[in-house]
C-alpha positions in Angstrom: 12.5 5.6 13.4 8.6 5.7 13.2 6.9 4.6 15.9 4.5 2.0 13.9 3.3 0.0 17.3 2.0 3.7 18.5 0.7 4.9 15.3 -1.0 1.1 15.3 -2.6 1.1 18.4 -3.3 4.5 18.1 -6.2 3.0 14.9 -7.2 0.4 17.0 -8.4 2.4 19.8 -10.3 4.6 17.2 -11.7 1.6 15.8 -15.2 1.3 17.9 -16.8 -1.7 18.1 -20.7 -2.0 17.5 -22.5 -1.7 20.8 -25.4 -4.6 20.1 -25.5 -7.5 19.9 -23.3 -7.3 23.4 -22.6 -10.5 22.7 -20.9 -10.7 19.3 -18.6 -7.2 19.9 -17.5 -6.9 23.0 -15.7 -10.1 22.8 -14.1 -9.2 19.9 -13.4 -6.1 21.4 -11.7 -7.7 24.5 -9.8 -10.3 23.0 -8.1 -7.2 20.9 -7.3 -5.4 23.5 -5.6 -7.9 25.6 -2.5 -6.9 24.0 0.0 -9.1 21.7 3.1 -7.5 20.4 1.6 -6.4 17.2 4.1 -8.3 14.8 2.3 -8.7 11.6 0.2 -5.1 11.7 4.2 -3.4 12.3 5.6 -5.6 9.5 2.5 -3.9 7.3 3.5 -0.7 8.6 7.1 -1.0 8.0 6.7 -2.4 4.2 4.5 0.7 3.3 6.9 2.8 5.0 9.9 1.5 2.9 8.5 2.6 -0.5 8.0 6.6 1.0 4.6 6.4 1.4 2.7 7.7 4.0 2.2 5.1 7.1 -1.2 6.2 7.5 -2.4 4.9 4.5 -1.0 1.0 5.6 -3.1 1.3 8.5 -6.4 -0.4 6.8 -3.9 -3.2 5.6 -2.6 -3.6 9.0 -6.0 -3.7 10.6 -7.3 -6.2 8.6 -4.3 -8.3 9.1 -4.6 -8.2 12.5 -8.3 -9.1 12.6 -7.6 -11.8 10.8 -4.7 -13.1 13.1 -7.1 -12.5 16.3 -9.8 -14.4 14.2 -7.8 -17.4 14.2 -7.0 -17.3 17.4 -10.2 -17.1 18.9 -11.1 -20.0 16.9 -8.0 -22.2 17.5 -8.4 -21.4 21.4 -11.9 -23.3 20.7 -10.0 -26.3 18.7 -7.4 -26.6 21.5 -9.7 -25.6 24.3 -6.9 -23.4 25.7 -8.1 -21.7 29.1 -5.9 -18.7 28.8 -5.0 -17.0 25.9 -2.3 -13.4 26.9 -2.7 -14.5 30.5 -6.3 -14.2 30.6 -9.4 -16.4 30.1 -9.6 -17.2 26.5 -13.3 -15.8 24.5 -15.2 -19.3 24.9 -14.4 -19.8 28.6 -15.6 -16.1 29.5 -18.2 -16.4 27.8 -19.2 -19.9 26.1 -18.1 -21.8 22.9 -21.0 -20.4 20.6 -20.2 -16.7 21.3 -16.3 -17.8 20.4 -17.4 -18.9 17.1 -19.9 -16.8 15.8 -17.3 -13.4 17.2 -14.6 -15.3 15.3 -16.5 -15.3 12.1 -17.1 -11.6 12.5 -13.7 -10.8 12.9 -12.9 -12.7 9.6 -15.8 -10.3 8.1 -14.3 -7.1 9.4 -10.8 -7.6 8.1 -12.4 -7.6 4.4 -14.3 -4.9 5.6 -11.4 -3.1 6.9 -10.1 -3.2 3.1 -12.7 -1.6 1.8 -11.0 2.6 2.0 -9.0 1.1 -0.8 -9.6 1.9 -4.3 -11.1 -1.0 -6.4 -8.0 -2.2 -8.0 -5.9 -2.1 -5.0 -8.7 -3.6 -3.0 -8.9 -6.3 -5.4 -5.3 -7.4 -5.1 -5.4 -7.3 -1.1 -8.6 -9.2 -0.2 -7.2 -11.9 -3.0 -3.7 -12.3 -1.1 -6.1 -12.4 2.3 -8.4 -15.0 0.5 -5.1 -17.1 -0.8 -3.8 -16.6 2.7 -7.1 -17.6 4.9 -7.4 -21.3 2.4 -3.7 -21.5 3.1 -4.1 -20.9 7.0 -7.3 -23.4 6.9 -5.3 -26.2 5.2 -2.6 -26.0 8.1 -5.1 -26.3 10.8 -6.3 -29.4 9.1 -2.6 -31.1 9.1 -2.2 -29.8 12.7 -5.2 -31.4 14.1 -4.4 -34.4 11.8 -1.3 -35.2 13.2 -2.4 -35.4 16.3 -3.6 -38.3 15.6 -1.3 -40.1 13.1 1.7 -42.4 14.5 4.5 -40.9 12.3 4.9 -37.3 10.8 8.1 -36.0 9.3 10.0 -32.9 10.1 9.1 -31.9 6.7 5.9 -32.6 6.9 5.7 -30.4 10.1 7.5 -27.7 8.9 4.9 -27.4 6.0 1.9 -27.1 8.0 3.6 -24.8 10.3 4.3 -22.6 6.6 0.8 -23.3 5.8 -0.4 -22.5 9.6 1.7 -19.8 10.9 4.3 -18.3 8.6 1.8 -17.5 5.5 0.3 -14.7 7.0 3.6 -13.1 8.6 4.3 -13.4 4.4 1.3 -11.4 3.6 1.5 -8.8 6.0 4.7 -7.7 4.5 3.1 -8.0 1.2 -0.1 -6.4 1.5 2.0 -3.2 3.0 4.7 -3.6 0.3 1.7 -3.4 -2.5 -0.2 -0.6 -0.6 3.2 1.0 -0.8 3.5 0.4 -4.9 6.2 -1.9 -4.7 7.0 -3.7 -8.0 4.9 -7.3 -8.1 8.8 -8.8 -8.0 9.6 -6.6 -4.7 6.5 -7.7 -3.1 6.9 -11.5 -3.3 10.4 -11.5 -2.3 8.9 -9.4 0.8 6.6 -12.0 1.1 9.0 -14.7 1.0 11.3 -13.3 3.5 8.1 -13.0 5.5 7.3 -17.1 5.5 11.0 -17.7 7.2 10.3 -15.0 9.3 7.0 -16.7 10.3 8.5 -20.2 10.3 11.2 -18.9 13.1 8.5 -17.4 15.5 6.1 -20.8 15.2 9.6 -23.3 16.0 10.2 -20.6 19.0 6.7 -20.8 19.9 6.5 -24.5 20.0 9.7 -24.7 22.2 8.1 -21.9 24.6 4.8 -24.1 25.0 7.2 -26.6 26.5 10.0 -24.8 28.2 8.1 -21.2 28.7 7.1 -19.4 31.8 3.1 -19.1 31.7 3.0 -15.4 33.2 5.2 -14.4 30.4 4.0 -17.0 27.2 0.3 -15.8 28.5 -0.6 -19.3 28.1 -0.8 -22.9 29.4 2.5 -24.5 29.2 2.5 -28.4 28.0 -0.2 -27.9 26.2 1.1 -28.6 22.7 2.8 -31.9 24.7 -1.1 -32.9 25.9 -2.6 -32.8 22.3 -0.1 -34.8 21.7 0.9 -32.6 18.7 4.8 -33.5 17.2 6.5 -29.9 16.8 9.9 -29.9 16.3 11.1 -30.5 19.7 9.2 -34.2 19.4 11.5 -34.9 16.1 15.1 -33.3 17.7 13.8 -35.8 20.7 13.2 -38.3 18.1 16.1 -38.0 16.2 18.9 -37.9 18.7 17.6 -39.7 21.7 18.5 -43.7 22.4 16.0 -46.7 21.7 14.8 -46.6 25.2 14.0 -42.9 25.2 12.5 -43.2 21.5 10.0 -45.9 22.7 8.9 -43.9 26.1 8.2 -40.5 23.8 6.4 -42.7 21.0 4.4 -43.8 24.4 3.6 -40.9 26.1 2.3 -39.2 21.9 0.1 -42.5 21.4 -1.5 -41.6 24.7 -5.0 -39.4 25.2 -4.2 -37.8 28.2 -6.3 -38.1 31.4 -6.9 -34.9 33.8 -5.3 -36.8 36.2 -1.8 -37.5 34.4 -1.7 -34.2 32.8 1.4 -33.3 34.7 2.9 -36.7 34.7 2.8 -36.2 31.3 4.4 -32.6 31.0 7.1 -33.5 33.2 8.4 -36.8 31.7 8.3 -35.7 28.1 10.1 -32.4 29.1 12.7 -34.2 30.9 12.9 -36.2 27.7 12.8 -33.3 25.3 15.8 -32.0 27.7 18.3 -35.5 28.0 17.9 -36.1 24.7 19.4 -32.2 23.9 16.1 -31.6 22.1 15.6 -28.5 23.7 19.1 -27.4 23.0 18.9 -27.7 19.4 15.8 -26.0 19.2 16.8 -23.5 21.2 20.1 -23.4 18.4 17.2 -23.0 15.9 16.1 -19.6 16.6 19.0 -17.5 18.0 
């Protein structure tokens, strides 16, 4: 089997990074090379791959997928003002919160750019599944932040915006290499399809590892989804199987903005909730 993570990285660490402005690249520059397992560039990889075409020529597809990816992380660290992002200080707290933005947009600019050793036709097709992907990606921020906010959201309701959030671009990755590849339009979107369930999975195991993860292996601040108050689908297994009593103390603890000093009050009782009410569990169920 090819070694796609090698032959990924490999592009990346020939990819070099503008030297000024300092302080638009090398941020983009570190937050690449923190690390990440590489999922959706490998998926890109492996879809080219399957139609017996060289892997090298996925490697612009994979790039720009994973620019993109790293693009909205830098800028949903900002929306969530997460302090660590892979273990390590997140782009707008090691450097500030205009330099997060402004080397976020960038990093949206040079996965089109990335595109661009495509011919035209082929090019055309990509950057329109990036641009249908990017709205998509936009739109599930919105709900996300939205719900933080509203008293009631459905499991459906959450499952869609974690389609629309997370599991779209898993979906084009596979795509994009699948069309580099000249897969058939039909073979492409049942790639693409398999890639949104795919996605779906890694955002409900995500959301459980927020909660019930070990920070120097998640890389990030655990409890943080449970501060923002934000209903993932351990809040509606809680929700759904645990008693009146229980129901009314997790409805409490979601209606509350959390103060600096209860942030760990917090984490701790609505674990212990998510756990007695076999929400963690089932979620756990979910994904295995």
């Amino acid at each position: 089997m090819l070694d796609y993570t090698k032959q990924f990285q490999d592009h990346l660490q020939s990819i070099v990074q503008k030297e000024a402005p300092a302080g638009l690249y090398q941020p983009i520059s570190y937050l690449l090379h923190l690390g990440g397992k590489r999922i959706r560039p490998i998926l890109t990889l492996m879809a080219t791959d399957a139609y017996h075409v060289p892997v090298e020529r996925g490697l612009a597809a994979a790039l720009a997928v994973e620019l993109f990816h790293n693009f909205t992380l830098m800028h949903d660290d900002i929306m969530d003002d997460a302090p660590l992002r892979r273990g390590n200080p997140t782009v707008h707290e090691k450097w500030n919160l205009n330099t997060g933005i402004l080397s976020g947009d960038a990093m949206l600019v040079q996965a089109y750019q990335s595109l661009e050793v495509y011919e035209d036709s082929l090019f055309s097709s990509l950057t329109r599944m990036l641009s249908q992907t990017a709205i998509e990606v936009c739109e599930g921020q919105q709900y996300d932040m939205d719900f933080e906010t509203q008293s009631h959201v459905s499991q459906e309701s959450y499952l869609e915006m974690i389609r629309l959030k997370t599991a779209v671009l898993v979906g084009c990755a596979l795509k994009m290499g699948a069309t580099v590849g000249g897969a058939s339009n039909q073979d492409a979107q049942g790639l693409y399809d398999f890639g949104v369930l795919l996605g779906t999975a890694f955002q409900i195991q995500d959301d459980f590892l927020d909660a019930f993860g070990d920070p120097k292996v998640f890389g990030k601040q655990v409890g943080g989804d449970i501060l923002e108050n934000k209903k993932t689908i351990l809040y509606h297994q809680a929700m759904s199987q645990a008693n009146k009593a229980d129901q009314d103390l997790i409805l409490r603890w979601f209606s509350e903005k959390t103060s600096s000093g209860k942030a760990e009050e917090k984490i701790k009782a609505v674990k212990e909730l998510f756990e007695s009410s076999g929400a963690k569990t089932r979620t756990q169920s979910l994904v295995v």
